[in-house]
MIKOL-991313 format. One line per field, with one value per residue: y, x, z of N, C-alpha, C in turn; chain. Coordinates in nm, 3 decimals, decimal comma. Last residue first. Layout:
<torlums>
ny = Y; ... $
nx = X; ... $
nz = Z; ... $
cay = Y; ... $
cax = X; ... $
caz = Z; ... $
cy = Y; ... $
cx = X; ... $
cz = Z; ... $
unit = A; ... $
</torlums>
This chain:
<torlums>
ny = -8,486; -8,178; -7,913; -7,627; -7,344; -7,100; -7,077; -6,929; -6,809; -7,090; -7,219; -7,211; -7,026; -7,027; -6,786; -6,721; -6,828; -7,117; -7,118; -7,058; -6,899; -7,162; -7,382; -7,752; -8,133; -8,269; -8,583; -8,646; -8,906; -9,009; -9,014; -8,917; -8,774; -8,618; -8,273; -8,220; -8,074; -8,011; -7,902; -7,561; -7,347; -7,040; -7,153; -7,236; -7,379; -7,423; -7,567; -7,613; -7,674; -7,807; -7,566; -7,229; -7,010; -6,943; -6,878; -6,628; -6,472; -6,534; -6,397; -6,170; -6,106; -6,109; -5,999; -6,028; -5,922; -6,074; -6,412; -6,715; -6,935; -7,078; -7,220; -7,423; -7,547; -7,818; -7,711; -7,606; -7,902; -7,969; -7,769; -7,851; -8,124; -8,067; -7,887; -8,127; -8,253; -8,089; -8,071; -8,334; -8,300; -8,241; -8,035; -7,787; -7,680; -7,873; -7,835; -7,550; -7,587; -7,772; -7,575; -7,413; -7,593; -7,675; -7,374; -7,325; -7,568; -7,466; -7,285; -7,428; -7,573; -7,372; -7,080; -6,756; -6,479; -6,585; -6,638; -6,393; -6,422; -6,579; -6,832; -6,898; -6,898; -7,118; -7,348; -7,357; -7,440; -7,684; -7,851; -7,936; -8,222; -8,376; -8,651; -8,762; -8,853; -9,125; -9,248; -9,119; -9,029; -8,910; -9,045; -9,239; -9,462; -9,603; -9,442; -9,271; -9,454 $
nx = 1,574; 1,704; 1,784; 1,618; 1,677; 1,790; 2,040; 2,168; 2,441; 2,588; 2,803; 3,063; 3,207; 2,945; 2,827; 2,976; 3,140; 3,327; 3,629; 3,890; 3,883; 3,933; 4,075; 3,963; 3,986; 3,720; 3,596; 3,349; 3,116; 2,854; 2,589; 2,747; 3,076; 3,152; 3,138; 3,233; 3,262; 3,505; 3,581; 3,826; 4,091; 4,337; 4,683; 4,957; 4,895; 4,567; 4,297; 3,954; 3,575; 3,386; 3,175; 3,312; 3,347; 3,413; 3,213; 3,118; 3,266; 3,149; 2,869; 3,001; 3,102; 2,874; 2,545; 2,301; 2,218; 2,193; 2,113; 2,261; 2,089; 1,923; 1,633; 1,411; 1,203; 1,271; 1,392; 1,645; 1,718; 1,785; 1,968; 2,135; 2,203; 2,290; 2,533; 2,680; 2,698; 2,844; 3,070; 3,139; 3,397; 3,635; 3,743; 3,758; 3,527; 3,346; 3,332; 3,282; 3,004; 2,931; 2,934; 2,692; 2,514; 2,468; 2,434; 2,172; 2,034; 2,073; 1,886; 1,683; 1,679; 1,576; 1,477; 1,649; 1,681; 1,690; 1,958; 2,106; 2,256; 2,495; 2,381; 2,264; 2,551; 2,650; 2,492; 2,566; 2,858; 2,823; 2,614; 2,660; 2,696; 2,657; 2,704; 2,921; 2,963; 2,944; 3,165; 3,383; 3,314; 3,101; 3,021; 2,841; 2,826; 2,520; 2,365; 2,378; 2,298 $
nz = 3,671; 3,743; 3,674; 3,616; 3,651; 3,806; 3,772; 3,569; 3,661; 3,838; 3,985; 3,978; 4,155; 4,428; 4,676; 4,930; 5,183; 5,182; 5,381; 5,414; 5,650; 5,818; 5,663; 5,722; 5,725; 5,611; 5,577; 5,311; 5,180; 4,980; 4,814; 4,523; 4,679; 4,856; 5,056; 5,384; 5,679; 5,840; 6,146; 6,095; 6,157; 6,176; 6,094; 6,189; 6,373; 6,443; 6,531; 6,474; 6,613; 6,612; 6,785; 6,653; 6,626; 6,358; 6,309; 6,379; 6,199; 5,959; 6,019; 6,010; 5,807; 5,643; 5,742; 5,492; 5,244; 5,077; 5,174; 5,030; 4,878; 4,913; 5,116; 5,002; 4,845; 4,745; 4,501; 4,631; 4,675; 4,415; 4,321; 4,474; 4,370; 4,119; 4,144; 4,235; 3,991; 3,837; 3,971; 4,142; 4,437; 4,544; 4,471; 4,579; 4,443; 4,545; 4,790; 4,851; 4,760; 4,944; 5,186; 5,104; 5,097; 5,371; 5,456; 5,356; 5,527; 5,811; 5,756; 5,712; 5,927; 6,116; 6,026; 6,005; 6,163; 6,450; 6,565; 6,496; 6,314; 6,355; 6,444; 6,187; 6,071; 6,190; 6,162; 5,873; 5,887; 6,023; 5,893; 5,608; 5,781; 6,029; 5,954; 5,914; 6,166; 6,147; 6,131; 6,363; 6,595; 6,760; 6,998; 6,863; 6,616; 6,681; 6,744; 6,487; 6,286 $
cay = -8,553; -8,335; -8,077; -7,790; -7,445; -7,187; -7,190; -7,045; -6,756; -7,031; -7,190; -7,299; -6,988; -7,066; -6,854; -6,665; -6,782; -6,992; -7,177; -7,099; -6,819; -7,028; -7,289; -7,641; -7,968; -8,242; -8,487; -8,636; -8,787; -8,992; -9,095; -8,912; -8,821; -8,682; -8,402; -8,190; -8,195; -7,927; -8,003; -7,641; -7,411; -7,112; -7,044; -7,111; -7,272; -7,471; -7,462; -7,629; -7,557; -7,852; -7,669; -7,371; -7,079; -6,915; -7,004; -6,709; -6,465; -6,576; -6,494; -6,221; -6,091; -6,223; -5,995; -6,092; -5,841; -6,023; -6,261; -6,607; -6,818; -7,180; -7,081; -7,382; -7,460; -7,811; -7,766; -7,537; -7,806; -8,028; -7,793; -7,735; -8,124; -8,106; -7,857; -8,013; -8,318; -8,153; -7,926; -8,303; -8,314; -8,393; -8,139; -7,885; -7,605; -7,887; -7,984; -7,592; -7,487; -7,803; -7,738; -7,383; -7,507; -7,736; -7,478; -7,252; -7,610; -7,563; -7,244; -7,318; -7,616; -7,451; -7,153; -6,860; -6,503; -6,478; -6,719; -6,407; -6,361; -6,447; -6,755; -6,869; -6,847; -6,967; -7,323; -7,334; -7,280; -7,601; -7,754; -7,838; -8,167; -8,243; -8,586; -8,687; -8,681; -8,980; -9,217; -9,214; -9,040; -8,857; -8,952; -9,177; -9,337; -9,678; -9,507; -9,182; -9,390 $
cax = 1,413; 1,665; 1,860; 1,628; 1,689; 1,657; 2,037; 2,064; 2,305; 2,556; 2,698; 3,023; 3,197; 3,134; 2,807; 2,934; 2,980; 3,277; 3,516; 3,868; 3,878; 3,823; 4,052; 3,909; 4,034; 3,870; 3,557; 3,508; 3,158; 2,967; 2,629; 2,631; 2,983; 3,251; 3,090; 3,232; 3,197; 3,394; 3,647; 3,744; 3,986; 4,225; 4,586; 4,910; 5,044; 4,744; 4,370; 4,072; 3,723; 3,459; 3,282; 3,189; 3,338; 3,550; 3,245; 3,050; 3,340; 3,270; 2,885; 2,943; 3,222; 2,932; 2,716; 2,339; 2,230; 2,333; 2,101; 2,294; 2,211; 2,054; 1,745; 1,498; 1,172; 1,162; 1,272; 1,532; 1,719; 1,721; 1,844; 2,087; 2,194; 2,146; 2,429; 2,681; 2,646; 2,702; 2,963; 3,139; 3,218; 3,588; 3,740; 3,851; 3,657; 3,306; 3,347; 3,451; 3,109; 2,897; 2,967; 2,860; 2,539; 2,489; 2,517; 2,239; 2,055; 2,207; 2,029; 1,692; 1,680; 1,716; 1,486; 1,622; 1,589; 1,554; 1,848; 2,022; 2,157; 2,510; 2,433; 2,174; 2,430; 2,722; 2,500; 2,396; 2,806; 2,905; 2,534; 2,611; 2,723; 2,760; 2,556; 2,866; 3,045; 2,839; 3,021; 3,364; 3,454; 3,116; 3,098; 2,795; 2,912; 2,708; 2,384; 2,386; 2,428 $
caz = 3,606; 3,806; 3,613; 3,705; 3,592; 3,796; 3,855; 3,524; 3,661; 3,680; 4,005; 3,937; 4,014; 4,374; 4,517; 4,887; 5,193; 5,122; 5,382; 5,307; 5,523; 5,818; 5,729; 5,645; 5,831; 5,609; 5,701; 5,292; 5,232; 5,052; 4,956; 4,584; 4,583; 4,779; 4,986; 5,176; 5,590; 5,695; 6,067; 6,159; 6,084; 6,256; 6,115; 6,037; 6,386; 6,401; 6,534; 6,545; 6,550; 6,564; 6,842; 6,608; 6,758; 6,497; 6,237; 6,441; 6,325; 6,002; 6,020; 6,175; 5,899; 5,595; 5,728; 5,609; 5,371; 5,075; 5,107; 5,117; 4,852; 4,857; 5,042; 5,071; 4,906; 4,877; 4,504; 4,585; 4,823; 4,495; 4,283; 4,504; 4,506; 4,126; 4,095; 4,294; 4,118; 3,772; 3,928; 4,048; 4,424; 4,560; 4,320; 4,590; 4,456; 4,405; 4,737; 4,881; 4,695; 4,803; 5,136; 5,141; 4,966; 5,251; 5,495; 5,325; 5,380; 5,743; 5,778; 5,610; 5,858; 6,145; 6,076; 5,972; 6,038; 6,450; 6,542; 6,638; 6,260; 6,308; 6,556; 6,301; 6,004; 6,191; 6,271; 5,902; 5,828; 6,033; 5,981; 5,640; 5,651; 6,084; 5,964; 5,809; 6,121; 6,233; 6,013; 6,239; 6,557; 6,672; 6,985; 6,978; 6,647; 6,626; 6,822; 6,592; 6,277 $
cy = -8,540; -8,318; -8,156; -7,908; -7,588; -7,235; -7,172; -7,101; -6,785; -6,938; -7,101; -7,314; -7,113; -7,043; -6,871; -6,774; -6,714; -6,937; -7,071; -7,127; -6,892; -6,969; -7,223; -7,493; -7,863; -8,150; -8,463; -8,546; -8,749; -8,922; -9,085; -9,021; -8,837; -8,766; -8,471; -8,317; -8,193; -8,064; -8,001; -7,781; -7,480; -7,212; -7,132; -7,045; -7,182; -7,333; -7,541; -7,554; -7,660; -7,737; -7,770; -7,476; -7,171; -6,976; -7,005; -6,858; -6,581; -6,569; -6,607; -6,343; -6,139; -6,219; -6,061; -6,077; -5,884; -5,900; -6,177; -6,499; -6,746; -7,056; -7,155; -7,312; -7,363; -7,681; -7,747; -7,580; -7,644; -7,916; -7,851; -7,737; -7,964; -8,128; -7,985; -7,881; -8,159; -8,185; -8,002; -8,161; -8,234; -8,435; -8,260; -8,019; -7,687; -7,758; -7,955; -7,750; -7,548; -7,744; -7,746; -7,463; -7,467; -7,707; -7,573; -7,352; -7,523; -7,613; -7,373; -7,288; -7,543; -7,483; -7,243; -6,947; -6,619; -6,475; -6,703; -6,523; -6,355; -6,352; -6,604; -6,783; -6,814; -6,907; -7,132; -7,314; -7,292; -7,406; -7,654; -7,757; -8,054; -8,165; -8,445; -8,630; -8,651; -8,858; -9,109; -9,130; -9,113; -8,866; -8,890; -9,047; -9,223; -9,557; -9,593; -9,311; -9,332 $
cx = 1,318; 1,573; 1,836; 1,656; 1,696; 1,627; 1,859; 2,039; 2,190; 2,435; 2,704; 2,917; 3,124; 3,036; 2,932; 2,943; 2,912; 3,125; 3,381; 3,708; 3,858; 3,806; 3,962; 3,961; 4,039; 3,847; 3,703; 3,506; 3,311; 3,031; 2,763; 2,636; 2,891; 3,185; 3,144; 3,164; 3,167; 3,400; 3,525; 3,700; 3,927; 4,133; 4,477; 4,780; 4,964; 4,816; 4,513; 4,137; 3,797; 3,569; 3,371; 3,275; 3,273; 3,501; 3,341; 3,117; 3,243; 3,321; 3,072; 2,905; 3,154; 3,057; 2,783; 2,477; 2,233; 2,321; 2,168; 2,240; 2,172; 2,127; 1,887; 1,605; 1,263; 1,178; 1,193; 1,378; 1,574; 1,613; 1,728; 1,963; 2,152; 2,114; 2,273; 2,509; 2,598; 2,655; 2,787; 3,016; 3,238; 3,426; 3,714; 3,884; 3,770; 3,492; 3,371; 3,438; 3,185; 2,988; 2,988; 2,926; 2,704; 2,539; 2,552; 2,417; 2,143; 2,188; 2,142; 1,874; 1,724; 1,759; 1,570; 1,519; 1,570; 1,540; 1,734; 1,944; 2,098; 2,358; 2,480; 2,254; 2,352; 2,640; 2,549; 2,406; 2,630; 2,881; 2,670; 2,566; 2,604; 2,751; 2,577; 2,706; 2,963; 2,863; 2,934; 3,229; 3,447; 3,263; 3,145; 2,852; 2,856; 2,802; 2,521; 2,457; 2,467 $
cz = 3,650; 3,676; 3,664; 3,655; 3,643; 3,728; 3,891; 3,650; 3,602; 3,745; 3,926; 3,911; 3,928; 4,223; 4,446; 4,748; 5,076; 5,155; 5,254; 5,288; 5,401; 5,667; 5,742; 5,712; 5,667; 5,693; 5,634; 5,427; 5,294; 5,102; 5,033; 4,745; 4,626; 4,725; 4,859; 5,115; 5,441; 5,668; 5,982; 6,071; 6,147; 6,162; 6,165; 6,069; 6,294; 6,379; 6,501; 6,497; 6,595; 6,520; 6,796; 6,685; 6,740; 6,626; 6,363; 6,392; 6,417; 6,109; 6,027; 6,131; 5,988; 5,690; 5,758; 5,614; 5,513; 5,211; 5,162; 5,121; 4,987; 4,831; 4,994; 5,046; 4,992; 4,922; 4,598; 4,542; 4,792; 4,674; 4,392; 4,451; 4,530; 4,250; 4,129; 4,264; 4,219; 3,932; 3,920; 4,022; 4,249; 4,508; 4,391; 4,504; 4,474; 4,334; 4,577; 4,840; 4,716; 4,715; 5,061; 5,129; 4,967; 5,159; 5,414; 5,355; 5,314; 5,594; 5,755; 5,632; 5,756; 6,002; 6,081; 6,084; 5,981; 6,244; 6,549; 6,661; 6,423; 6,292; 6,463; 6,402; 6,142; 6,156; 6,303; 6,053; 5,877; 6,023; 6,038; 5,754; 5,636; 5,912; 5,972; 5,830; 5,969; 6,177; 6,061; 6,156; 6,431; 6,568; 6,866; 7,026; 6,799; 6,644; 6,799; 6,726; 6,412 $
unit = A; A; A; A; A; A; A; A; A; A; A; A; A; A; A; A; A; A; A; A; A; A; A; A; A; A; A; A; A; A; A; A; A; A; A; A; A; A; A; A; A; A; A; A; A; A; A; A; A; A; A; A; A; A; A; A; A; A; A; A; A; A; A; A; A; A; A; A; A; A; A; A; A; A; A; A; A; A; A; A; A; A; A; A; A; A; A; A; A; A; A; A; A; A; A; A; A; A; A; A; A; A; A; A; A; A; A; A; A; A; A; A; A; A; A; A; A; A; A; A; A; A; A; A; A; A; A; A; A; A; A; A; A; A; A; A; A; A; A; A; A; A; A; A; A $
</torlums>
């Protein structure tokens, strides 16, 4: 993928899924409480919310892709004593920002089914750091086989 997209103008961009917010994460924290990975799976999750808000990612799907992430071990919520204004103000400089008359976004990799993916322009504010209503207080429950 890397060597067919080199600049990042096509299929490549879906590698970019989750590290938007897992990148804001590290730069809000000092890159001292995550590791990489931990931060763009939190990333993922963020994803997952505005896919599953916008209606390009089904709950069900949505759900077993966290699952998943909890299996190997990896945070899928935010703890709540990470501030959710330094991580937004760290989104404000992610090198896929852009900008328009209305307001500031950047380009959010969502996900649009299993293998697919949707690059949209995302404002800032729309992006979520916090558990979409979709996510049940069952989510240790595991809907994989």
């Amino acid at each position: 993928v890397v060597v067919a997209d080199e600049r990042e103008g096509g299929v490549r961009r879906a590698l970019n899924f989750g590290h938007t917010v897992g990148h804001a994460v590290e730069r809000a924290t000092d890159y001292t409480r995550f590791l990489h990975g931990e931060a763009v799976a939190l990333g993922m999750v963020a994803s997952l919310d505005r896919s599953v808000a916008v209606g390009t990612c089904t709950p069900a799907l949505a759900r077993r892709a966290v699952s998943l992430l909890q299996r190997l071990g990896l945070p899928t919520r935010l703890p709540p004593d990470v501030d959710r204004h330094a991580v937004r103000a760290a989104l404000a400089h992610d090198k896929k920002r852009a900008d328009s008359l209305a307001a500031s976004g950047v380009r959010f990799i969502l996900c649009a089914g299993p293998g697919a993916y949707a690059d949209v322009w995302t404002a800032l504010s729309d992006i979520p750091l916090e558990a979409g209503a979709w996510r049940t207080a069952r989510e240790d429950s595991d809907p994989c086989p």
